[in-house]
Residue frames as qw, qx, qy, qz and C-alpha x, y, z in Angstrom:
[[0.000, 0.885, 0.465, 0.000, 0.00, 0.00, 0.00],
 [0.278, 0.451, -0.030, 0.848, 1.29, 3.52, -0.55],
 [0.110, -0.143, -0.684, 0.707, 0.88, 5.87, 2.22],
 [0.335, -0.038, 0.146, -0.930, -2.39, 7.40, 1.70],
 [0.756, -0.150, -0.560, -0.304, -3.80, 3.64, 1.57],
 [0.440, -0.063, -0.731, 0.517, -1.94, 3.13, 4.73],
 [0.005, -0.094, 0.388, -0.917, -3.56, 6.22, 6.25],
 [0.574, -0.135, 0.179, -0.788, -7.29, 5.85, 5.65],
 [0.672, -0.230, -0.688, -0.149, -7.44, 2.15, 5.63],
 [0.202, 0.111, -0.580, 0.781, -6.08, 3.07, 9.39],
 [0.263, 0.012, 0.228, -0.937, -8.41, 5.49, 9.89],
 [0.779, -0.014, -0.136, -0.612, -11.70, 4.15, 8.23],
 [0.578, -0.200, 0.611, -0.502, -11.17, 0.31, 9.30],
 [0.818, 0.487, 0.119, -0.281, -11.09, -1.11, 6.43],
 [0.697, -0.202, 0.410, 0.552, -8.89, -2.91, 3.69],
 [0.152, -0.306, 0.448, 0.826, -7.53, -1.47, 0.41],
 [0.045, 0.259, 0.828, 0.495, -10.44, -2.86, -1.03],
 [0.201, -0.745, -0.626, -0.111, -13.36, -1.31, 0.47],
 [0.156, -0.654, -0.165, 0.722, -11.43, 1.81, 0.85],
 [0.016, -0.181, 0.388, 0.903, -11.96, 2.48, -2.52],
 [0.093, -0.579, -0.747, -0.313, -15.58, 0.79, -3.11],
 [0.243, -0.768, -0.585, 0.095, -16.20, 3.51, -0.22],
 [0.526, 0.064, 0.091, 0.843, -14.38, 6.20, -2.07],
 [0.120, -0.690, -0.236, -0.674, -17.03, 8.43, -2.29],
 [0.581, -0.713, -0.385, 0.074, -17.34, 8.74, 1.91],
 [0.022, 0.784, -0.230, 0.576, -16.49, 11.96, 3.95],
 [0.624, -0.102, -0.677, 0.377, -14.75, 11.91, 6.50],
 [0.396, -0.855, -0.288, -0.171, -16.53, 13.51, 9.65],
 [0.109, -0.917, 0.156, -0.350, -14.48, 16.44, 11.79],
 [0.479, -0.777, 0.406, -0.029, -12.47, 14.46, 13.99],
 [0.808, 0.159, 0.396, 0.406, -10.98, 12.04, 11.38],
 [0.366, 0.902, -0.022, 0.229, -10.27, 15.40, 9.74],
 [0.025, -0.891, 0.358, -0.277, -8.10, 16.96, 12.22],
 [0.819, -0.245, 0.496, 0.153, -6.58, 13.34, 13.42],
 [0.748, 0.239, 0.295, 0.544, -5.02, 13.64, 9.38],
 [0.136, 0.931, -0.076, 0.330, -4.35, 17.00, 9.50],
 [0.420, -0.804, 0.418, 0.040, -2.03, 16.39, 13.03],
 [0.822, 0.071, 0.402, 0.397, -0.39, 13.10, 10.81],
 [0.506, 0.747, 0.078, 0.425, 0.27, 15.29, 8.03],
 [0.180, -0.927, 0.282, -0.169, 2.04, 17.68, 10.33],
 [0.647, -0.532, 0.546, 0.029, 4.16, 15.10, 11.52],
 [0.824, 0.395, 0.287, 0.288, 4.99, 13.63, 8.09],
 [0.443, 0.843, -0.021, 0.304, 6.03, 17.26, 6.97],
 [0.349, -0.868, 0.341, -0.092, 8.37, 17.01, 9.78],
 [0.534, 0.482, -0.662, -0.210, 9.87, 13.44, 8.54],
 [0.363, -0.276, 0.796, -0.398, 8.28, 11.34, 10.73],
 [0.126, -0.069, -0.917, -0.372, 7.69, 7.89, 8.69],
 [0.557, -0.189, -0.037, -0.808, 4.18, 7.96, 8.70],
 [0.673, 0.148, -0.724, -0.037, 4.54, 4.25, 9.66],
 [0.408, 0.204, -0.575, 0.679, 5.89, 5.05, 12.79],
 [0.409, -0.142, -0.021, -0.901, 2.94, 7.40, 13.30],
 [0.620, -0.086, -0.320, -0.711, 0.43, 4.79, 12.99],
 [0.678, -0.212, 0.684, -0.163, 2.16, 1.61, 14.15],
 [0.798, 0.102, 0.594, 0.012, 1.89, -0.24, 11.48],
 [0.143, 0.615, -0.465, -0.620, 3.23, -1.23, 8.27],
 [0.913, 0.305, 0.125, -0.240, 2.22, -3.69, 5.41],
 [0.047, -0.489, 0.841, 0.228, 4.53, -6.26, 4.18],
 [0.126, 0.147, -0.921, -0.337, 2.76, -8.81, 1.96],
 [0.458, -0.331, -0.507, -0.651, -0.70, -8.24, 2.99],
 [0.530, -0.600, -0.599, 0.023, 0.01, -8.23, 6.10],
 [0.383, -0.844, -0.037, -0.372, -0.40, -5.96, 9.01],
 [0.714, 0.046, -0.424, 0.554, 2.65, -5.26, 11.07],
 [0.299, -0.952, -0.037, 0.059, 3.31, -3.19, 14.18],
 [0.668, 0.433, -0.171, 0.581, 6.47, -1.01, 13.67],
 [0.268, -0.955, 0.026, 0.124, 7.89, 1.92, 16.33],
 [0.194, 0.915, -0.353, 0.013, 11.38, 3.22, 16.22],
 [0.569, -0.418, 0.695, 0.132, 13.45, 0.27, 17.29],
 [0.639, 0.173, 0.706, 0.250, 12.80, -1.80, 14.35],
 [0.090, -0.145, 0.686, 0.707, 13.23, -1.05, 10.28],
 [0.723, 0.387, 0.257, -0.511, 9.91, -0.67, 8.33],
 [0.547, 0.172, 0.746, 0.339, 9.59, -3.40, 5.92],
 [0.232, 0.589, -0.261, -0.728, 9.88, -2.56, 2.35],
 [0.904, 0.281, 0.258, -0.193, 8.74, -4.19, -0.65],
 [0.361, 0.639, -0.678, 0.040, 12.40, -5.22, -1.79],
 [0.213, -0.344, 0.864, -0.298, 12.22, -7.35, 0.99],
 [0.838, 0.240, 0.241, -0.425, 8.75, -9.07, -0.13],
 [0.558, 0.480, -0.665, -0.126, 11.37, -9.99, -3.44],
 [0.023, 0.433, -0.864, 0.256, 13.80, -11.53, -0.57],
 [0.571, -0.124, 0.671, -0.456, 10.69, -13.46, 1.15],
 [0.806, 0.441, -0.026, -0.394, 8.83, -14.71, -2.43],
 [0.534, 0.619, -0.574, -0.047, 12.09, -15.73, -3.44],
 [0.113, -0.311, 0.911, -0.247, 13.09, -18.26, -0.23],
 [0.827, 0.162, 0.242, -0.481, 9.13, -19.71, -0.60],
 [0.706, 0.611, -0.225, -0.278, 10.23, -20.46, -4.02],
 [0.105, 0.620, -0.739, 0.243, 13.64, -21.97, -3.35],
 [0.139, -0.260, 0.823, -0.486, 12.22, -23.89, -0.48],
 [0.886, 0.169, 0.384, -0.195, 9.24, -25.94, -2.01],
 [0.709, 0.436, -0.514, -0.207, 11.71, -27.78, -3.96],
 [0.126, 0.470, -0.795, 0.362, 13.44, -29.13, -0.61],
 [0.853, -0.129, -0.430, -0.265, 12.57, -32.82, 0.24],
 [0.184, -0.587, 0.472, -0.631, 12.32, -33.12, 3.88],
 [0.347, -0.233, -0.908, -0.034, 10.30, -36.26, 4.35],
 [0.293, -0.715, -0.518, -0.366, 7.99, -34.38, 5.60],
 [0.521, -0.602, -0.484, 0.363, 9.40, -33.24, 8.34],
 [0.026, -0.941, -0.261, 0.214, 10.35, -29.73, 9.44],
 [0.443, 0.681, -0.127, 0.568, 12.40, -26.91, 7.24],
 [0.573, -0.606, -0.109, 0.541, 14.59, -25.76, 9.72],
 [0.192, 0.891, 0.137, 0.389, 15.05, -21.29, 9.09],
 [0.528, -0.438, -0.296, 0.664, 17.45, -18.95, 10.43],
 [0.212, 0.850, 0.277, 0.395, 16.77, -15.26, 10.08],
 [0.682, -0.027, -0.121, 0.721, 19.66, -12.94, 10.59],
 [0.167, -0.110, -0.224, 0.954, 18.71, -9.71, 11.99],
 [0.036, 0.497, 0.854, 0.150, 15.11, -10.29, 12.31],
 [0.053, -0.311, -0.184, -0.931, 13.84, -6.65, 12.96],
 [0.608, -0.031, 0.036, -0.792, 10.34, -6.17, 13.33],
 [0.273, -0.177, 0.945, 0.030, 10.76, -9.86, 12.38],
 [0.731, 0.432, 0.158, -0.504, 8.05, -9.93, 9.38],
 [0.382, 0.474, -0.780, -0.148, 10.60, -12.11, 7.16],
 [0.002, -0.099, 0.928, -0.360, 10.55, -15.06, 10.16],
 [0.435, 0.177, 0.638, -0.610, 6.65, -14.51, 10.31],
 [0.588, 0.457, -0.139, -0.653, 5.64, -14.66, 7.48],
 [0.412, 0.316, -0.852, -0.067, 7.51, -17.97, 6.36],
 [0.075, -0.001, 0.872, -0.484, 6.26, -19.48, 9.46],
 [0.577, 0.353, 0.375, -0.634, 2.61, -18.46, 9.00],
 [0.574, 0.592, -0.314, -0.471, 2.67, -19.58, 5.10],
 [0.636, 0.291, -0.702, -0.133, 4.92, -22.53, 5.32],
 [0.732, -0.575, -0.010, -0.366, 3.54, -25.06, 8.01],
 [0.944, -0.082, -0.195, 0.254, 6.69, -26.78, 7.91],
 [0.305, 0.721, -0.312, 0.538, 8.77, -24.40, 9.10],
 [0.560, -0.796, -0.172, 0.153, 10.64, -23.82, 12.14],
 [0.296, 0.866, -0.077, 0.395, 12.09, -20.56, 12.57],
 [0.605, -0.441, -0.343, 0.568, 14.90, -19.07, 14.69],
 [0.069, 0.884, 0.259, 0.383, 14.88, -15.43, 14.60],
 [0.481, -0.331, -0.123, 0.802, 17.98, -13.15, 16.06],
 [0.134, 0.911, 0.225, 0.319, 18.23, -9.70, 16.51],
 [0.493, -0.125, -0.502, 0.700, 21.46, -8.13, 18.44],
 [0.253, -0.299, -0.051, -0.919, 18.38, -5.73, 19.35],
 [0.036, -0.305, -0.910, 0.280, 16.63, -6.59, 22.63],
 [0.376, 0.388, 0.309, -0.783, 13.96, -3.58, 21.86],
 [0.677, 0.111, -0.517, -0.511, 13.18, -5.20, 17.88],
 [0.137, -0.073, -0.974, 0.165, 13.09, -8.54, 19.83],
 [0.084, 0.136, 0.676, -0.719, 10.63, -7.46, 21.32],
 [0.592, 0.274, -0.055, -0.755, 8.29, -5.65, 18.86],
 [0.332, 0.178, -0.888, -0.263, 9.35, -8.98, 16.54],
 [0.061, -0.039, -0.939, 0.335, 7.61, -10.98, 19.41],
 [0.314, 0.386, 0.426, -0.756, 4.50, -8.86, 19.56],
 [0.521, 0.469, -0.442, -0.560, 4.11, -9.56, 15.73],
 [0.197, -0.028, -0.970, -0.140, 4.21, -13.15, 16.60],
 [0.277, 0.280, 0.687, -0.610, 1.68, -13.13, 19.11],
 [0.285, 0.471, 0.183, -0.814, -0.43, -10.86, 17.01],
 [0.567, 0.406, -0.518, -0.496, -0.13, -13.60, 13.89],
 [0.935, -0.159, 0.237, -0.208, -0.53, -16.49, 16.22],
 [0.936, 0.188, -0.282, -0.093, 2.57, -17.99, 15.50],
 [0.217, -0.809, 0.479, -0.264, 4.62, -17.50, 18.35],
 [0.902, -0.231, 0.363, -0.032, 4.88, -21.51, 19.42],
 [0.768, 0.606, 0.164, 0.128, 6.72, -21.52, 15.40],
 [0.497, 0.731, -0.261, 0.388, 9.97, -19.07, 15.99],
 [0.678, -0.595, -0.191, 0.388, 12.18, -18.65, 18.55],
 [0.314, 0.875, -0.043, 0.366, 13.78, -15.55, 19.04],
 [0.703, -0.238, -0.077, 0.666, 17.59, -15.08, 20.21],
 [0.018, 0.997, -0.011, -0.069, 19.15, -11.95, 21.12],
 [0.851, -0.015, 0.264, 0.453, 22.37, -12.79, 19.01],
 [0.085, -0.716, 0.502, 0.477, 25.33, -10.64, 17.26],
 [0.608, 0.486, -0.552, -0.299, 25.12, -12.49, 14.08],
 [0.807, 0.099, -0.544, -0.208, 26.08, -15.54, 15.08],
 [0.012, 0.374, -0.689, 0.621, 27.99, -14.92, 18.51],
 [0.492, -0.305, 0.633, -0.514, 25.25, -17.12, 20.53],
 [0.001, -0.210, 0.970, 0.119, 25.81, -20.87, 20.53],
 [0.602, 0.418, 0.650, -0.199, 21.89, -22.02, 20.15],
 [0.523, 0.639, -0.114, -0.553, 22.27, -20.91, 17.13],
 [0.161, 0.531, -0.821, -0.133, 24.81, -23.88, 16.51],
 [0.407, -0.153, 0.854, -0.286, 22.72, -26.88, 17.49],
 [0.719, 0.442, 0.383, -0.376, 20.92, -26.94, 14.36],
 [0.155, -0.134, 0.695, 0.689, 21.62, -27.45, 10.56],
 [0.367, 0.488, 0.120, -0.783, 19.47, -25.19, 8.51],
 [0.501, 0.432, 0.571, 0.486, 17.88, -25.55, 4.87],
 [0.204, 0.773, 0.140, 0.585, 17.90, -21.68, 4.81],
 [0.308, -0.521, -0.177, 0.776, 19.69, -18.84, 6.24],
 [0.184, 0.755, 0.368, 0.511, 17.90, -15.64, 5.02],
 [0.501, -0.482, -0.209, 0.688, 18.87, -12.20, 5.92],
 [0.211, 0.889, 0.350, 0.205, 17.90, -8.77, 5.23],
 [0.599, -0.078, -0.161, 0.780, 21.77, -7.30, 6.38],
 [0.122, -0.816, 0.096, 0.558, 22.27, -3.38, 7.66],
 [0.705, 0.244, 0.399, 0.534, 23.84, -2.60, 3.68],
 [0.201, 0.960, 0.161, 0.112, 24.22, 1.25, 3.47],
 [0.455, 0.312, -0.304, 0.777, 28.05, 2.80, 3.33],
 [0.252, -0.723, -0.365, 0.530, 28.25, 4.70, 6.75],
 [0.221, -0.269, 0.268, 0.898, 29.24, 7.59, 4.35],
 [0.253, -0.364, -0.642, -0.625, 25.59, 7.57, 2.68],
 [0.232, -0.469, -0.823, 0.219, 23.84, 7.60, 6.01],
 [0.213, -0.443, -0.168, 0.855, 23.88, 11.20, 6.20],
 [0.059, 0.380, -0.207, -0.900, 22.40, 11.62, 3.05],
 [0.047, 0.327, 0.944, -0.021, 19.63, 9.66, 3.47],
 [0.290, -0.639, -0.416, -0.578, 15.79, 11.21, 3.68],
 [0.282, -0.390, 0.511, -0.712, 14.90, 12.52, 7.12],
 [0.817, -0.246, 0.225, -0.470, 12.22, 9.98, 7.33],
 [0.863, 0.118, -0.372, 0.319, 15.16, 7.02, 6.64],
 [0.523, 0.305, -0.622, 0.496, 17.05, 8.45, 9.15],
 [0.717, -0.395, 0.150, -0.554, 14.22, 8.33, 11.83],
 [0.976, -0.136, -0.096, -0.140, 14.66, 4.38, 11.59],
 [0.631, -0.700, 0.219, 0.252, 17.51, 2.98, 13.75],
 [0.148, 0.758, -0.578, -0.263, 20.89, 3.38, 12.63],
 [0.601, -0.256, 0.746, -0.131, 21.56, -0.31, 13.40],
 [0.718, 0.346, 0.601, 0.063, 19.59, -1.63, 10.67],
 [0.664, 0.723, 0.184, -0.051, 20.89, 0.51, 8.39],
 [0.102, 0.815, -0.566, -0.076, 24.81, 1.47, 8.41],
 [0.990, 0.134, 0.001, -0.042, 26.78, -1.53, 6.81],
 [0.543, -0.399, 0.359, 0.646, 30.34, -0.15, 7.39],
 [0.079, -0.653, 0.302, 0.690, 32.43, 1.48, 5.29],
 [0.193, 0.086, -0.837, -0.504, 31.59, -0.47, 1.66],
 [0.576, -0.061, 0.157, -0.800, 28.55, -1.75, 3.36],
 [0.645, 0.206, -0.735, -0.046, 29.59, -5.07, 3.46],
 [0.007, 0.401, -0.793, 0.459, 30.59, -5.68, 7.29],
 [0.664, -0.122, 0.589, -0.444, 27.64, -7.79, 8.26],
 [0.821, 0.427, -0.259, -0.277, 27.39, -9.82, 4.52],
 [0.176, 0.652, -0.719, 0.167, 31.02, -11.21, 4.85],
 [0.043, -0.175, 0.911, -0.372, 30.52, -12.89, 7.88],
 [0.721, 0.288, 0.136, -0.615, 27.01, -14.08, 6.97],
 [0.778, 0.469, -0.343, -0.238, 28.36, -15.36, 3.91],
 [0.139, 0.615, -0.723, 0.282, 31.65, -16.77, 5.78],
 [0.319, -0.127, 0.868, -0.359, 29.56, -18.66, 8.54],
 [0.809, 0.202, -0.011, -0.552, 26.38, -19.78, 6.77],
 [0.627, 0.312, -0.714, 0.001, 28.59, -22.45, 4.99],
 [0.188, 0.226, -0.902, 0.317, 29.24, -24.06, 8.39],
 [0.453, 0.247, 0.588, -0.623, 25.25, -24.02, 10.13],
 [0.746, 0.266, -0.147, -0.592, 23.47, -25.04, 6.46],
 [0.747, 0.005, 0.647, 0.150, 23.20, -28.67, 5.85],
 [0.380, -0.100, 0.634, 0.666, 24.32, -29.67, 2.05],
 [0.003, 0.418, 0.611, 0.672, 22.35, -28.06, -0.86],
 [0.217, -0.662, -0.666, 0.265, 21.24, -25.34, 1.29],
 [0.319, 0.701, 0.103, 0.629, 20.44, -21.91, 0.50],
 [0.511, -0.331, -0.184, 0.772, 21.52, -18.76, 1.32],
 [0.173, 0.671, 0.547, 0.470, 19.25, -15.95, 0.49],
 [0.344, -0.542, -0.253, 0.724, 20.00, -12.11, 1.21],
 [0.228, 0.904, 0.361, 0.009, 19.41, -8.98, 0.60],
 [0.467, -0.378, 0.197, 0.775, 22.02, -6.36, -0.63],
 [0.028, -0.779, -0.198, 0.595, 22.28, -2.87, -1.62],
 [0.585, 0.807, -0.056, 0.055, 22.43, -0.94, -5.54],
 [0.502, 0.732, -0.445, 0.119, 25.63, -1.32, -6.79],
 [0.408, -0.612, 0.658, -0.162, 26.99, -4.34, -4.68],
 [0.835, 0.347, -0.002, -0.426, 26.46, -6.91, -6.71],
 [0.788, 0.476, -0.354, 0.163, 29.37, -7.66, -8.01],
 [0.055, -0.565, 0.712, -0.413, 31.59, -7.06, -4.41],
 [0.695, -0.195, 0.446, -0.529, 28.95, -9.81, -3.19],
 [0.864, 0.478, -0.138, -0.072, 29.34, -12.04, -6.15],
 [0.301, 0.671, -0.594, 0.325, 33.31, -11.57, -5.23],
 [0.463, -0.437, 0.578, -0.511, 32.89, -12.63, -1.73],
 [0.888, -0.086, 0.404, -0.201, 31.08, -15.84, -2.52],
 [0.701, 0.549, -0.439, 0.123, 34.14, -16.65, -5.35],
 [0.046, 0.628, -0.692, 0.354, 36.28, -16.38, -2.41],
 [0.549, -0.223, 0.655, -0.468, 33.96, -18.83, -0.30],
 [0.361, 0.291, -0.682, -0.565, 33.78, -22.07, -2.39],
 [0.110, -0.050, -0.975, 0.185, 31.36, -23.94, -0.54],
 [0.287, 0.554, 0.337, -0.705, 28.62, -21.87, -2.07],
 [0.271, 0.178, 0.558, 0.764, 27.43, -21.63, -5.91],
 [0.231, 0.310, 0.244, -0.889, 25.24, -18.74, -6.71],
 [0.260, 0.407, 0.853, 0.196, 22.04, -20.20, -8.65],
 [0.063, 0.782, 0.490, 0.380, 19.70, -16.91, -9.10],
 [0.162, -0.263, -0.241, 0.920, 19.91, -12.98, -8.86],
 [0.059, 0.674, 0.716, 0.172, 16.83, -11.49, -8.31],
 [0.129, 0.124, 0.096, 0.979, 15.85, -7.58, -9.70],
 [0.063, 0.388, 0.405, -0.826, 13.91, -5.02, -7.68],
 [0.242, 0.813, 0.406, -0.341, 11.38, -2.89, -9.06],
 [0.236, 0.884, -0.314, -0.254, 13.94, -0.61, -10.66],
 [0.790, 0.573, -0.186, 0.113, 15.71, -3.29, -12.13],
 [0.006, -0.706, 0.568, -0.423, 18.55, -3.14, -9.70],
 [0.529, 0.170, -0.822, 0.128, 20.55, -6.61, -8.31],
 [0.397, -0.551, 0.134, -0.722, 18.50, -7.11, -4.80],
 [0.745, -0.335, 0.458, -0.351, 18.50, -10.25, -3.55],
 [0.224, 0.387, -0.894, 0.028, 21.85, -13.02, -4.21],
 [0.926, -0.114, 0.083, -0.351, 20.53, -16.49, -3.98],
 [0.352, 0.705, -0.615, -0.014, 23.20, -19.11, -2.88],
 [0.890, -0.359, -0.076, -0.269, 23.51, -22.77, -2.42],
 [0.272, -0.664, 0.695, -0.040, 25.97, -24.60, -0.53],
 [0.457, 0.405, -0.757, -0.232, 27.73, -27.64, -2.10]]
């Protein structure tokens, strides 16, 4: 949804659909001046997300506040694309085993879970306040019993070692600190954390890409997200790491490399 679907489904209660069958309806004095005080606060550069609580990510309804990244629809690519990946993997039925690497808000981890009954998820964040919201978004999609959520540094806490995955997915921090500054105001509302990737905007990919190889079981993937014009440094990395082959890059909206799709030998 774009924001002014975000705002009066909000307001009027409704979905995307029946805000337009009920396009002709006014909207009575205090729903006025409730979007008049949002609008103020937008024209200051406060994500209007933030504002409301909530953000959409694949038709569904998330709660967002300043600890945690608003989902974007680049990341829908990243999620469509591990679905895809992951009904080819023959499990005897039994359970995909997920690891999500800096789970945010933690709509990546829910969503797989809610969609793919065979999941089970593990969900890190080296954020105990997104842990948190992440958790309220299970609750609030009923599938808390389905993820577990570690407060991990990338990989720095040892449950994370007692499994062997068929995916590690990961939406990484991927902005040069030297771009952060010259972001929008309402991108640089949302925490730094999730967005400064070091100096090349690599520093959390590396080691992603470095340990994954040891926690996936064979012919597992590796599916991430990464930033306009990294393509090819990311492509480099996994030359260096030969216990990966890359099978599919997958282009944004604008046509622009977005999500590196890699399995392990």
């Amino acid at each position: 949804m774009n924001e002014a679907e975000l705002l009066f489904t909000h307001l009027l209660s409704c979905n995307r659909t029946q805000l337009y069958i009920d396009r002709e309806k006014s909207l009575d004095k205090e729903r006025s001046i409730f979007v008049s005080n949002i609008l103020k606060r937008r024209i200051k550069g406060e994500p209007l997300q933030y504002i409301l609580g909530r953000a959409d990510f694949m038709g569904l309804d998330f709660y967002v506040d300043p600890n945690v990244f608003i989902p974007r629809p680049e990341t829908e690519l990243l999620v469509e694309t591990a679905i895809r990946k992951l009904q080819t993997v023959s499990n005897n039925s039994g359970p995909i085993n997920i690891l999500d690497i800096g789970t945010g808000s933690g709509c990546i981890a829910i969503f797989l879970a809610k969609f793919m009954p065979r999941a089970q998820i593990i969900a890190t964040d080296i954020s105990s306040f997104a842990l948190a919201v992440a958790r309220k978004n299970a609750e609030i999609h009923r599938v808390e019993g389905r993820i577990k959520f570690i407060n991990s540094d990338l990989f720095q806490n040892e449950e994370l070692w007692a499994i062997n995955y068929e995916l590690i997915i990961s939406n990484p921090p991927y902005i040069p600190s030297a771009q952060i500054e010259r972001l929008p105001r309402e991108v640089k509302c949302e925490p730094r954390l999730a967005l400064d990737g070091g100096e090349n905007g690599l520093d959390y990919v590396e080691p992603i890409i470095k340990t994954s190889q040891q926690l996936l079981k064979p012919q597992g993937f590796l599916i991430i997200e990464i930033g306009w014009g990294q393509s090819g440094a990311v492509k480099n990395l996994f030359g260096k790491n030969r216990a990966f082959n890359i099978i599919e890059v997958v282009k944004d909206y604008n046509q622009i490399d977005r999500v590196m799709v890699a399995k392990k030998r």
